[in-house]
PDB file with one MODEL, atoms N, CA, C and O in Angstrom:
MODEL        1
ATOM      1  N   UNK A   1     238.330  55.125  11.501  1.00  0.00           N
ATOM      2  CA  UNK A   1     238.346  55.124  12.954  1.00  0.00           C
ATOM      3  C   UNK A   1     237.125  54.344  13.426  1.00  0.00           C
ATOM      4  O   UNK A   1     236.253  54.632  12.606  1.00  0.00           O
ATOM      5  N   UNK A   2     236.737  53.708  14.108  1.00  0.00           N
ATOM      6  CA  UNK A   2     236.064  53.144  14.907  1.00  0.00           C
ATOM      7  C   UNK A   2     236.567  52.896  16.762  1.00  0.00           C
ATOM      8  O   UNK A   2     237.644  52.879  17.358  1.00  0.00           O
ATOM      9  N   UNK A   3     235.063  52.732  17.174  1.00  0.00           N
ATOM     10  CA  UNK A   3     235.349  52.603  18.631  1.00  0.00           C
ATOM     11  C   UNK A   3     234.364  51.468  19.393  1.00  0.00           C
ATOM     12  O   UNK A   3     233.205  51.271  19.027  1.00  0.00           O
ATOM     13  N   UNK A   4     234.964  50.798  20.438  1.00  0.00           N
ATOM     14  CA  UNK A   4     234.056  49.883  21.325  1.00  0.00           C
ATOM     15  C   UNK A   4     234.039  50.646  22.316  1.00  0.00           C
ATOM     16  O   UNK A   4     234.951  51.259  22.872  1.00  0.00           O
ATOM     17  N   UNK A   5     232.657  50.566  22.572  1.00  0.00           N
ATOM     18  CA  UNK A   5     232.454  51.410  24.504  1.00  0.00           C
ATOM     19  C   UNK A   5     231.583  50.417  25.031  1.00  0.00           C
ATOM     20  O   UNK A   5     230.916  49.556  24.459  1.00  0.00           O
ATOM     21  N   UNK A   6     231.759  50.790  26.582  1.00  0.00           N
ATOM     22  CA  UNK A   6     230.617  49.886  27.207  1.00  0.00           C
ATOM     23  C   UNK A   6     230.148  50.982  28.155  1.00  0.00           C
ATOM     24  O   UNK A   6     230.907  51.750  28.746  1.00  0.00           O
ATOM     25  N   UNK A   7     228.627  50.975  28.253  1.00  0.00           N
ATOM     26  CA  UNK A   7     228.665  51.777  29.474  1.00  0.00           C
ATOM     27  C   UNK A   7     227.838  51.307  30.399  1.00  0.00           C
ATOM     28  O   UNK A   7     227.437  50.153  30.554  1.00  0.00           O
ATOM     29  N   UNK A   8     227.589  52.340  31.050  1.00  0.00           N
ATOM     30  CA  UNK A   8     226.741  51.416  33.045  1.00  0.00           C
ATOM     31  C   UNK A   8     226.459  52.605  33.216  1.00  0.00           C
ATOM     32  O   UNK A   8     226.923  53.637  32.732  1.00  0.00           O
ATOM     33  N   UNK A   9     225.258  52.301  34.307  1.00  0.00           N
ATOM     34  CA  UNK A   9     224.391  53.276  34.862  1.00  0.00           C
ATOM     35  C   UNK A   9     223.359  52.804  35.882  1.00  0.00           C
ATOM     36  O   UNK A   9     222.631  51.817  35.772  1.00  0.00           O
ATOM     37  N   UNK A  10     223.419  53.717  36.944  1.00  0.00           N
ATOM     38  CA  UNK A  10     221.693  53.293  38.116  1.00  0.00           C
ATOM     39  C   UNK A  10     220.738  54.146  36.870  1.00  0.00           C
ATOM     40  O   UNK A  10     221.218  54.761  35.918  1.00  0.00           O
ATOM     41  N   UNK A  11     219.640  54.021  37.111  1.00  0.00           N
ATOM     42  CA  UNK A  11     218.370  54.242  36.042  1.00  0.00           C
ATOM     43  C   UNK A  11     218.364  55.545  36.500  1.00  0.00           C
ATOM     44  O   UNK A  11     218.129  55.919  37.649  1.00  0.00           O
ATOM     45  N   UNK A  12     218.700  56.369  35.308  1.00  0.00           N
ATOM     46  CA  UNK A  12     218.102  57.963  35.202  1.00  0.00           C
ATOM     47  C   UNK A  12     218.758  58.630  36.000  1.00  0.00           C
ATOM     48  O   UNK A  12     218.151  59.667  36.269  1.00  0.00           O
ATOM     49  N   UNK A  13     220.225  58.497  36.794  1.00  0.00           N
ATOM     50  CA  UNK A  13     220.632  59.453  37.224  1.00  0.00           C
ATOM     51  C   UNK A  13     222.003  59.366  36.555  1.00  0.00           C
ATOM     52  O   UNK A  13     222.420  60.348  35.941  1.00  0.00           O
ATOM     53  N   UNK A  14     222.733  58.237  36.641  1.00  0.00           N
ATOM     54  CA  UNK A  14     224.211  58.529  36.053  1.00  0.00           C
ATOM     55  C   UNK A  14     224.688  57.668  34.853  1.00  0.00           C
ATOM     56  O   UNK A  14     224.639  56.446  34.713  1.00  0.00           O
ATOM     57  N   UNK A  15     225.080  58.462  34.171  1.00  0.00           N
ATOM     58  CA  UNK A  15     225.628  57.679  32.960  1.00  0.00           C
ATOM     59  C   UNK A  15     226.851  57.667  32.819  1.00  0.00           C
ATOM     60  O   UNK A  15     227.355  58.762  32.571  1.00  0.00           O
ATOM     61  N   UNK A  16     227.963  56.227  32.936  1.00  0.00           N
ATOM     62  CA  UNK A  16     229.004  56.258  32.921  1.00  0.00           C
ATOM     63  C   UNK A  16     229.466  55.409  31.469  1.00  0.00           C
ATOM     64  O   UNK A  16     228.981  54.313  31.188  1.00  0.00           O
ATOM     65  N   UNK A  17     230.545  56.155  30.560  1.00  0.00           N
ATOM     66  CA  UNK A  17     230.445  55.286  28.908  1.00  0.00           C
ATOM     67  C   UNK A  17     232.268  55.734  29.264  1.00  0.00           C
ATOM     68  O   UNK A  17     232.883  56.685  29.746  1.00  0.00           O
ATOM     69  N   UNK A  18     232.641  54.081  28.545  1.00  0.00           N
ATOM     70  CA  UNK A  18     234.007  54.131  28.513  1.00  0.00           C
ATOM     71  C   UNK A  18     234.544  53.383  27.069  1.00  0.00           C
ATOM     72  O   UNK A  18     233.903  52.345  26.903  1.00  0.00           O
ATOM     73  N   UNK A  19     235.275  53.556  26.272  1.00  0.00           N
ATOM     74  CA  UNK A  19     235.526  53.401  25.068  1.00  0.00           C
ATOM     75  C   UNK A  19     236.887  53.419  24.623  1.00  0.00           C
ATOM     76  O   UNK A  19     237.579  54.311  25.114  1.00  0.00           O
ATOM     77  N   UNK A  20     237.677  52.289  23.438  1.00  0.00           N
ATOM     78  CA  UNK A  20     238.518  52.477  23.080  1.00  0.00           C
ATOM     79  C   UNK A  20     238.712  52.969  21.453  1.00  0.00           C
ATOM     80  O   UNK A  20     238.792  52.098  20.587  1.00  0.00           O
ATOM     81  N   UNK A  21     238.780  54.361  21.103  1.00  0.00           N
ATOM     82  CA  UNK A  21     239.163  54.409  19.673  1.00  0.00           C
ATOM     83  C   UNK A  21     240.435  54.087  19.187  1.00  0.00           C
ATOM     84  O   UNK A  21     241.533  54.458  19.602  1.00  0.00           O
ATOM     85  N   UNK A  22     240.013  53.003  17.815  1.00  0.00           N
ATOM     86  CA  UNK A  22     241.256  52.592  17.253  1.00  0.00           C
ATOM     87  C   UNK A  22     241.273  53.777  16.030  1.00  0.00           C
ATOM     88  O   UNK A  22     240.205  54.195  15.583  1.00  0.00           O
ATOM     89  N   UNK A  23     242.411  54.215  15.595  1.00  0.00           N
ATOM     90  CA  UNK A  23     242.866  55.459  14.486  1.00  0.00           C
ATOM     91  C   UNK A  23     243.374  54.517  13.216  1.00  0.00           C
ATOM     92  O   UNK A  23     244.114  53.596  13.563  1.00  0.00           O
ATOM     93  N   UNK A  24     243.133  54.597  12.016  1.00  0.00           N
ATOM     94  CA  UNK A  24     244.277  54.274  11.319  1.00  0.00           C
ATOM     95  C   UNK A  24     245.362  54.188  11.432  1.00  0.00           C
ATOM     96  O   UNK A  24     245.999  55.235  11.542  1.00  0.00           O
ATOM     97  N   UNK A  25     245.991  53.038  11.452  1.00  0.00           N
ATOM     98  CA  UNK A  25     248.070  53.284  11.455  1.00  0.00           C
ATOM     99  C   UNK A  25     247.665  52.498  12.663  1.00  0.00           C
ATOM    100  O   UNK A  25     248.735  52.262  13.224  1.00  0.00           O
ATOM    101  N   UNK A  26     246.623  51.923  13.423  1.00  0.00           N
ATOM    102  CA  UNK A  26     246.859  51.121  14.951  1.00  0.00           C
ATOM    103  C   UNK A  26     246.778  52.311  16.325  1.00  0.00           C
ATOM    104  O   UNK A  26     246.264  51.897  17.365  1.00  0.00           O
ATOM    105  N   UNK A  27     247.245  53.629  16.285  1.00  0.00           N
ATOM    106  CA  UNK A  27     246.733  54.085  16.876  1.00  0.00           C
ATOM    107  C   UNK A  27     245.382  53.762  18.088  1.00  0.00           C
ATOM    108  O   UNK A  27     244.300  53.376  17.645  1.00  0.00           O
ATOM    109  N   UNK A  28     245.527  53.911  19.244  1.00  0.00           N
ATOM    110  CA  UNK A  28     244.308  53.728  20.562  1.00  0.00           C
ATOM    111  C   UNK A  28     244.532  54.689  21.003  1.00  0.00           C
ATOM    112  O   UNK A  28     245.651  55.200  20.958  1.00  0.00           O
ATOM    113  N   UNK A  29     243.313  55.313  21.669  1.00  0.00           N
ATOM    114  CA  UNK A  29     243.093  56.038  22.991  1.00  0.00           C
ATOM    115  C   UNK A  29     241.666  55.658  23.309  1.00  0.00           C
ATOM    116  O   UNK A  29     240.711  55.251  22.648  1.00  0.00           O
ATOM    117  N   UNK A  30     241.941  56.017  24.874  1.00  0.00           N
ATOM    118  CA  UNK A  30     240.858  55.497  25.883  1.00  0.00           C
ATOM    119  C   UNK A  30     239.699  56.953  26.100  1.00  0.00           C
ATOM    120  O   UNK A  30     240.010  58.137  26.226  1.00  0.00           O
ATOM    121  N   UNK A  31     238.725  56.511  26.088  1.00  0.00           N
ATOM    122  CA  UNK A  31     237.885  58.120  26.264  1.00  0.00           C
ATOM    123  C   UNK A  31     236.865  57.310  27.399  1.00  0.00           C
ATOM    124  O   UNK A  31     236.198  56.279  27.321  1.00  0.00           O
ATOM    125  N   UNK A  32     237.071  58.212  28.372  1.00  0.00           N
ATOM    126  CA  UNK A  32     235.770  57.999  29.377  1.00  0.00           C
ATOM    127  C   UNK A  32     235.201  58.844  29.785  1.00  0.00           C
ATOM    128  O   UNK A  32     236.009  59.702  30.139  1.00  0.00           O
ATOM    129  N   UNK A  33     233.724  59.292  30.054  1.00  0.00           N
ATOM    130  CA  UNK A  33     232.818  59.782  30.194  1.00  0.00           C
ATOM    131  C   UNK A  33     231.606  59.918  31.483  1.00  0.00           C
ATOM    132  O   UNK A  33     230.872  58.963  31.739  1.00  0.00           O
ATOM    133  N   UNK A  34     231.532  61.008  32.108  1.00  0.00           N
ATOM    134  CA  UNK A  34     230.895  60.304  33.543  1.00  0.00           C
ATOM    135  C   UNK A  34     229.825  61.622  33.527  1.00  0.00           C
ATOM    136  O   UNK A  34     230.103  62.820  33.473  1.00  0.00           O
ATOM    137  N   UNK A  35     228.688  61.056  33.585  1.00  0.00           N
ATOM    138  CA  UNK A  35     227.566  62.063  33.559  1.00  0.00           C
ATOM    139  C   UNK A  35     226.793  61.815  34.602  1.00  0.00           C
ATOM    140  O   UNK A  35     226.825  60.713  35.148  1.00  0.00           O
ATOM    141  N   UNK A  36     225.808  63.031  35.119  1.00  0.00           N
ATOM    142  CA  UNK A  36     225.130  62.590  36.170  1.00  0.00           C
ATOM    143  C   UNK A  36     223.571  63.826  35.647  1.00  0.00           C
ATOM    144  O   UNK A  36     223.794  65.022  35.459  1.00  0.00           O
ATOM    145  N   UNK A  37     222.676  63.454  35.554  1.00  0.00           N
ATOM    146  CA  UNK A  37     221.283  64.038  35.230  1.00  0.00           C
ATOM    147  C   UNK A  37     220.106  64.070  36.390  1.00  0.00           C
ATOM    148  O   UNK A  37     220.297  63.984  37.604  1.00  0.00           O
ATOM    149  N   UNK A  38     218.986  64.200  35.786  1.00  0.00           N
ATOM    150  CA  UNK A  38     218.109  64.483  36.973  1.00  0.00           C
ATOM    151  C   UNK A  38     217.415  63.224  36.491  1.00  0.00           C
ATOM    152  O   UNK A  38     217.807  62.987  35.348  1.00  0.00           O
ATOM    153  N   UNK A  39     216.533  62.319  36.914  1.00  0.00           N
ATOM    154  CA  UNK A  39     215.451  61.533  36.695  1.00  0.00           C
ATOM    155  C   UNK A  39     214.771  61.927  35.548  1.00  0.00           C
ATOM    156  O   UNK A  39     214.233  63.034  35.568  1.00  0.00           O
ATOM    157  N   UNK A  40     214.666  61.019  34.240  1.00  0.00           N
ATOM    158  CA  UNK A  40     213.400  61.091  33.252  1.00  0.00           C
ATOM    159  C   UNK A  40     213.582  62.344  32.260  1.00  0.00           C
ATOM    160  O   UNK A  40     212.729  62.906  31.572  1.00  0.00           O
ATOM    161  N   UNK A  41     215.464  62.708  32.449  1.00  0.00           N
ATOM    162  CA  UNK A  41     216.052  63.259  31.116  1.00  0.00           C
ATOM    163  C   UNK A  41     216.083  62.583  30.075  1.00  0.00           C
ATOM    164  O   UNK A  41     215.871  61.371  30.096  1.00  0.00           O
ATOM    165  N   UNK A  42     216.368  63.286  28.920  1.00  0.00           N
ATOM    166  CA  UNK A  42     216.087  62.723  27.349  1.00  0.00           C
ATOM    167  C   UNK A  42     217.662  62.027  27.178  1.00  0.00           C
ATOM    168  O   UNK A  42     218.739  62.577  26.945  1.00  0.00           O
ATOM    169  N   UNK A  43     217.309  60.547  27.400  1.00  0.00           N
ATOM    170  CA  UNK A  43     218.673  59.503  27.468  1.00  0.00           C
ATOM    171  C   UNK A  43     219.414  59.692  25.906  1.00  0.00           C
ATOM    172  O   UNK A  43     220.616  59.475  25.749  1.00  0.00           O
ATOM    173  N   UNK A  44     218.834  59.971  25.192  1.00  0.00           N
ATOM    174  CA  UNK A  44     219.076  60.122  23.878  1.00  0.00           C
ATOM    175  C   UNK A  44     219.745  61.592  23.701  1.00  0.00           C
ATOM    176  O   UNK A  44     220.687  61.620  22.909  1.00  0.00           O
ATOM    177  N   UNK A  45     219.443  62.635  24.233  1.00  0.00           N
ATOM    178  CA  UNK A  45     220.255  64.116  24.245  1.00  0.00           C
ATOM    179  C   UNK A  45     221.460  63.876  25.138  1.00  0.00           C
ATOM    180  O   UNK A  45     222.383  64.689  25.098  1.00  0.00           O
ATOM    181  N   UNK A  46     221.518  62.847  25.921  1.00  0.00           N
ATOM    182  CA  UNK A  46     222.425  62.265  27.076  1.00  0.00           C
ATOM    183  C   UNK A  46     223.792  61.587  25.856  1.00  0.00           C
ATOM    184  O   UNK A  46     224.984  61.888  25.918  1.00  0.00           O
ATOM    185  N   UNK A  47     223.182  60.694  24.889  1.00  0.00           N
ATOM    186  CA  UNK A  47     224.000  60.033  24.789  1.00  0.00           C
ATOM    187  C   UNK A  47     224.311  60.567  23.341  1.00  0.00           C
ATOM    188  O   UNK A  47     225.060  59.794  22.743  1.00  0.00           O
ATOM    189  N   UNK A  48     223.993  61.525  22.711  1.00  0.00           N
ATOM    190  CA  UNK A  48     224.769  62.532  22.240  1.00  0.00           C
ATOM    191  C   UNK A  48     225.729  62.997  22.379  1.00  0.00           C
ATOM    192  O   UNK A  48     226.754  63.020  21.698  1.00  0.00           O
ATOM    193  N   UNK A  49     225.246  63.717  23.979  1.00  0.00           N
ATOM    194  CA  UNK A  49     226.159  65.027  24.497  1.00  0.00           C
ATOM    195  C   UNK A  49     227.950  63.967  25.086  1.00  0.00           C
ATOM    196  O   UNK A  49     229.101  64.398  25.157  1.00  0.00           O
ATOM    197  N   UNK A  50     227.468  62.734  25.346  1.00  0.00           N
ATOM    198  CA  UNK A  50     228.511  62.174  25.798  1.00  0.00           C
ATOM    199  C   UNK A  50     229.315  61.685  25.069  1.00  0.00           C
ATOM    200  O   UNK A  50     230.469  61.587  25.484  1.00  0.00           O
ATOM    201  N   UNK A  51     228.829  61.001  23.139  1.00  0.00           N
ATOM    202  CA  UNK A  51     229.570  61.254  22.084  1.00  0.00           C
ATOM    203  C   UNK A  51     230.016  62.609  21.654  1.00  0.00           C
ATOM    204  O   UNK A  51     231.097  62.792  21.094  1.00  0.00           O
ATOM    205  N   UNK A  52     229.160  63.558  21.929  1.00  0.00           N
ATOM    206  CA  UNK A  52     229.947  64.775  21.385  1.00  0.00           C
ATOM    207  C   UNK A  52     231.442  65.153  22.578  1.00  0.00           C
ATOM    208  O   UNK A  52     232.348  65.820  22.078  1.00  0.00           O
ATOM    209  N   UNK A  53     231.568  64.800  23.751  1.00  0.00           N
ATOM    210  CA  UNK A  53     232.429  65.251  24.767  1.00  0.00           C
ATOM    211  C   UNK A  53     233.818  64.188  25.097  1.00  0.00           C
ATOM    212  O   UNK A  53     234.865  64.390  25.712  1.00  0.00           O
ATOM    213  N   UNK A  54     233.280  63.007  24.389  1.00  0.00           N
ATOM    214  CA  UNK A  54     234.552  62.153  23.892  1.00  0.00           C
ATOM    215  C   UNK A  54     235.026  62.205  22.543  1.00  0.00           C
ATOM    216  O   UNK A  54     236.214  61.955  22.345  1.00  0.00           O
ATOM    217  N   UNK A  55     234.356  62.462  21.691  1.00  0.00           N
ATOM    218  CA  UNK A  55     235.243  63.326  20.146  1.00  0.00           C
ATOM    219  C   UNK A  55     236.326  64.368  20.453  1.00  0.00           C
ATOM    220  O   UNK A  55     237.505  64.303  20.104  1.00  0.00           O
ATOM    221  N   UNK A  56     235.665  65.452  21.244  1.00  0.00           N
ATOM    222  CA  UNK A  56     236.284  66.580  21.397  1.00  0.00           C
ATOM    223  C   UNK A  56     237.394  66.322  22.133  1.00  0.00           C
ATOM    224  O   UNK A  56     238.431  66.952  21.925  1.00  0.00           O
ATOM    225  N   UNK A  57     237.306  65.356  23.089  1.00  0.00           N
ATOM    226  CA  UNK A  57     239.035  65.160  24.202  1.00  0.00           C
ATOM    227  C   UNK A  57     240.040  64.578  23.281  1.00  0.00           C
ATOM    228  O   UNK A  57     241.234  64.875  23.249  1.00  0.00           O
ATOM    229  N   UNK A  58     239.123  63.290  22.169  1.00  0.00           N
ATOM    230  CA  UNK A  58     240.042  62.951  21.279  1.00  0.00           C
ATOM    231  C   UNK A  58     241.121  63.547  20.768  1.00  0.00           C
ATOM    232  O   UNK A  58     242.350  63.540  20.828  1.00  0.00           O
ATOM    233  N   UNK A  59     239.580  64.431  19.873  1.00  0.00           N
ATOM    234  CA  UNK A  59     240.273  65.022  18.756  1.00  0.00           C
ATOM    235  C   UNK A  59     241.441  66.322  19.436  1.00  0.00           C
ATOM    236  O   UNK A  59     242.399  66.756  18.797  1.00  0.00           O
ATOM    237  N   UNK A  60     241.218  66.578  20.260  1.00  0.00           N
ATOM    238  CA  UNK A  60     242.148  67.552  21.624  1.00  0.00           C
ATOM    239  C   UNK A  60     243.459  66.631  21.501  1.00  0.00           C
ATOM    240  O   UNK A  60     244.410  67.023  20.823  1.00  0.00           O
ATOM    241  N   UNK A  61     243.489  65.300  22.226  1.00  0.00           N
ATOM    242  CA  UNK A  61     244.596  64.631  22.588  1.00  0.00           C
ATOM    243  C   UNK A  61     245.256  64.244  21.147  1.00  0.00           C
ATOM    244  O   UNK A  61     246.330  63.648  21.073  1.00  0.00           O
ATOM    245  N   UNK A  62     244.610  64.586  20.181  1.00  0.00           N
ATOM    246  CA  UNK A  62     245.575  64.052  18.556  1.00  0.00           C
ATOM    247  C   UNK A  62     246.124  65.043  18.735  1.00  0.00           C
ATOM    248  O   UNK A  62     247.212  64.727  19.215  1.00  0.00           O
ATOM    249  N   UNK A  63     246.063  66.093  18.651  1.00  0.00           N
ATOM    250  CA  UNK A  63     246.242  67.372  18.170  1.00  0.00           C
ATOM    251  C   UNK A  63     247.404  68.018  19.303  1.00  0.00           C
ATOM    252  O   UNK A  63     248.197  68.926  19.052  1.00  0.00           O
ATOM    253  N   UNK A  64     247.271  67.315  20.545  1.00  0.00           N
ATOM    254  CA  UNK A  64     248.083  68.055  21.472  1.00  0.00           C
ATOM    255  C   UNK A  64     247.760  69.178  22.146  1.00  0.00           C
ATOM    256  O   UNK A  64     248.563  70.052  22.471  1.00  0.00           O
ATOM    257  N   UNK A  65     246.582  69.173  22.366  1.00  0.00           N
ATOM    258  CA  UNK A  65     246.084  70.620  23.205  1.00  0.00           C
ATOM    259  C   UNK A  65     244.990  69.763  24.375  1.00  0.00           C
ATOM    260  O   UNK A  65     244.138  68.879  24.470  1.00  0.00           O
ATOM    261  N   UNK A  66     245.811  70.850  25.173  1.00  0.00           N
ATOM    262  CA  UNK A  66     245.297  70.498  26.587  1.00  0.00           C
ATOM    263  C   UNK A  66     244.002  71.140  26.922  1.00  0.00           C
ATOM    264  O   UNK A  66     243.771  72.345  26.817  1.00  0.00           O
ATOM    265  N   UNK A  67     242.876  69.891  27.487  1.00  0.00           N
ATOM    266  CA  UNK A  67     241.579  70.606  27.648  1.00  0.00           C
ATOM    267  C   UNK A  67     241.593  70.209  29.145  1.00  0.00           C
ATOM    268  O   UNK A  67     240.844  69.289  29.475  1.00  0.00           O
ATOM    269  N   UNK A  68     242.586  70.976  30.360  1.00  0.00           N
ATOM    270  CA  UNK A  68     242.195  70.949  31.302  1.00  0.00           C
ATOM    271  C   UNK A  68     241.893  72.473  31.646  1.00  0.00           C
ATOM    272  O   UNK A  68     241.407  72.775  32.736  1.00  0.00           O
TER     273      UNK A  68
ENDMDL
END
């Protein structure tokens, strides 16, 4: 599996990351991500938490379970 994302942001308040994972077999899905923090948070615990919260919808949408 691999993925391309691009993301954008005003400085230190919002982090927006959008990405396409390709699956073995050709398989895509789109994962997007929209965060909003306080000024002079740890961009790095940021961009964790926003890989950890597009795995999980993934791995949700393979699987067929709804995370609304």
């Amino acid at each position: 599996m691999w993925a391309v994302a691009r993301s954008g942001s005003p400085v230190g308040v919002v982090r927006n990351e959008v990405g396409i994972v390709t699956h073995p077999g050709g398989c895509r899905n789109a994962a997007t991500v929209f965060t909003r923090s306080c000024p002079g948070a740890d961009d790095t615990a940021i961009g964790r938490a926003v890989g950890a919260a597009a795995a999980c919808a993934i791995a949700a949408l393979r699987a067929g379970v709804s995370t609304a």
